[in-house]
N, C-alpha and C positions, 0 to 999 in steps of 0.2 A: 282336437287334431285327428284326420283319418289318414291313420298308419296304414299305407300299404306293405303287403307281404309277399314274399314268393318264397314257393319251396323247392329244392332240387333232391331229384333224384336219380341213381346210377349205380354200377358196377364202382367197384375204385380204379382208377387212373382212367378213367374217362372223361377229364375235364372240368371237373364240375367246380372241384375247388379254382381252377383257374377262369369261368368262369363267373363264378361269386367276387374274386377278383377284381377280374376288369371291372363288373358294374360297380363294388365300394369304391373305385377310381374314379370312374365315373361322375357318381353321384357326388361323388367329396369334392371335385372337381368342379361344378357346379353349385356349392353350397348347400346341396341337400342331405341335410346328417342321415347316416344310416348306421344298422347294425349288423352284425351278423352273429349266428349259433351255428357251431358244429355239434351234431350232435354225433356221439360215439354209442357204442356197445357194450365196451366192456367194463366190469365191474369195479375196476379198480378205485383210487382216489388219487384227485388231482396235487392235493396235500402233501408236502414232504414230510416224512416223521421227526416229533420234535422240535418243529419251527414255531416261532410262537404264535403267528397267525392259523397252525393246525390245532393248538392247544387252545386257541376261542372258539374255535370251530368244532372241534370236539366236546368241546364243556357247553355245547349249545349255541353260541352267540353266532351271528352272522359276520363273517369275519372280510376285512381288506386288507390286505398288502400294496402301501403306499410309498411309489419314490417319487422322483424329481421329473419322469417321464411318463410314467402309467402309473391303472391302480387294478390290482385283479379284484376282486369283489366275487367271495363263496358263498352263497345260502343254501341251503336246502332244495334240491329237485322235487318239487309235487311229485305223488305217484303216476298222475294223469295230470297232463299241462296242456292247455289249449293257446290260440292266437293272444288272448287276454294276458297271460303269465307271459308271452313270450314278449308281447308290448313292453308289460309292467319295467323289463332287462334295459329298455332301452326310452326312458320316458320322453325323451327328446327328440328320438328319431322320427323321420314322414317316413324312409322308408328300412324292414327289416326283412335280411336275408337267410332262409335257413337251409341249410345241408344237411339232409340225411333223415326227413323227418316233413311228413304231411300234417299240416294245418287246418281246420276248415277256416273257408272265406278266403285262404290265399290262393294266388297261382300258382298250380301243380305246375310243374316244370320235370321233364325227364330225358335226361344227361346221356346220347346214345352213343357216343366214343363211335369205336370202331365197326358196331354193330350197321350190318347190310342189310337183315330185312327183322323182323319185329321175334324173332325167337329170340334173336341176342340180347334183347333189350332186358334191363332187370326186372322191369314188371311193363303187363299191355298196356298199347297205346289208350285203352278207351277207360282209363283212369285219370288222363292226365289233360293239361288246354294248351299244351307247347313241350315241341320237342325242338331240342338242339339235338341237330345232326349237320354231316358234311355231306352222308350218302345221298344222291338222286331215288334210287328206289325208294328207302325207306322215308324220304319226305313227301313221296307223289301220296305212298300208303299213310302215312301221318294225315297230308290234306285233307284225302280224300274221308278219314275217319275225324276229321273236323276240328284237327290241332293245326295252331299258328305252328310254323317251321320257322328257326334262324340256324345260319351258320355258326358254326363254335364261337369265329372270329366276328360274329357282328353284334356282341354284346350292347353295342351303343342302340341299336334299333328297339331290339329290346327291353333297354330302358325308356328309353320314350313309348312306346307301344303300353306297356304295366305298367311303368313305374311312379314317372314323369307326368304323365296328364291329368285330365280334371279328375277331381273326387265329387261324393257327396257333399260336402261344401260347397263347389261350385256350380251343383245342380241344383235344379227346383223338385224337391218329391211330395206329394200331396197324394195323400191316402184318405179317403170318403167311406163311410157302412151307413146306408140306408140314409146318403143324403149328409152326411155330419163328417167335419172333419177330425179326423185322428191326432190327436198331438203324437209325436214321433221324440224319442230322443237319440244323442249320436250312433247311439250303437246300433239300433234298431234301424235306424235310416243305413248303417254302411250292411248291417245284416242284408239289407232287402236289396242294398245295388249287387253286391257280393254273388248274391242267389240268382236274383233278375238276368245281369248281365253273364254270368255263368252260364245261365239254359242257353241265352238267345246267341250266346258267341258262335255256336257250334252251325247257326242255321243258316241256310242260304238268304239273299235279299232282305237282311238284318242292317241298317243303320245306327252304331252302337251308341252313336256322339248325337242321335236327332232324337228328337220326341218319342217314346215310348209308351203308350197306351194298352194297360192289360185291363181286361173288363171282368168280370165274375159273376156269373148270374145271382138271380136270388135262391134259395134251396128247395126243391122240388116238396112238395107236399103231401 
């Protein structure tokens, strides 16, 4: 299955968690599971002291706390976790959403709240492939540097535009070296749409959904 990802980023109270929001509604709403990770900063532990599911988790084991409604589930945070680990959280999901934390291969997304022209923003625009904002300015300057714009409140678009559409699976990719074809398998095939559709999104007289033809010479001598 090719799990799509998107990531947000912002100031806090910029939306973003409300945002993430609407689209789990969304999707759920449509029968497409997804997940979501917040990620935080600070040091602390999610663990109450002296519960007995912090006493498995302390002694090592990978611990859950199970009721009749939900299940929290602890393991260990990698030092360094990529889109792979972040799948692994949610094996079910098509699509997972993250706060607060860039992934390669997802869609950067950056969360501009109240910010009017690109100082405000938490980091620059030519990081990111979408910005949610409401301002006119700061979406003419988004465009123009080659980010899709949506308004705060038009999360539904948004979803259909990333979330919602074909994958790798319902493309044909054929990759050929001097004549022979390449066997691919899933990751490498969603690696290379990832990569591919990445570069070409930003360019003018780009058809993302038609035939795509990259050539490569052979290497000079």
């Amino acid at each position: 299955m090719n799990t799509r990802l998107a990531c947000f980023i912002g100031w806090s109270n910029t939306g973003k968690t409300g945002f993430v929001e609407s689209l789990a509604r969304y999707l759920t709403d449509r029968s497409i599971s997804c997940g979501a990770l917040k990620c935080v900063r600070h040091e602390g532990s999610f663990n109450l002291p002296g519960k007995d599911s912090t006493r498995f988790f302390e002694a090592g084991a990978g611990a859950a706390l199970v009721s009749e409604t939900e299940t929290l589930r602890m393991t260990k945070t990698p030092p360094v976790w990529d889109r792979i680990w972040a799948a692994s959280q949610f094996p079910a999901a098509r699509v997972i959403l993250i706060e607060g934390r860039i992934v390669e291969g997802a869609v950067r997304v950056l969360v501009g709240g109240p910010a009017e022209d690109e100082s405000g923003l938490k980091q620059p625009l030519a990081g990111f492939d979408v910005l949610i904002s409401g301002h006119s300015n700061l979406a003419a300057r988004a465009r123009a540097a080659g980010l899709d714009v949506f308004d705060p409140e038009d999360s539904e678009s948004f979803a259909e535009r990333y979330l919602t559409g074909d994958t790798m699976e319902d493309r044909t990719l054929i990759v050929t070296t001097g004549g022979i074809e390449v066997p691919l398998n899933p990751f490498v095939k969603e690696t290379i749409e990832n990569v591919v559709l990445g570069m070409l999104k930003p360019l003018k007289k780009t058809d993302l959904d038609g035939q795509i033809v990259i050539t490569i010479g052979p290497a000079k001598k």
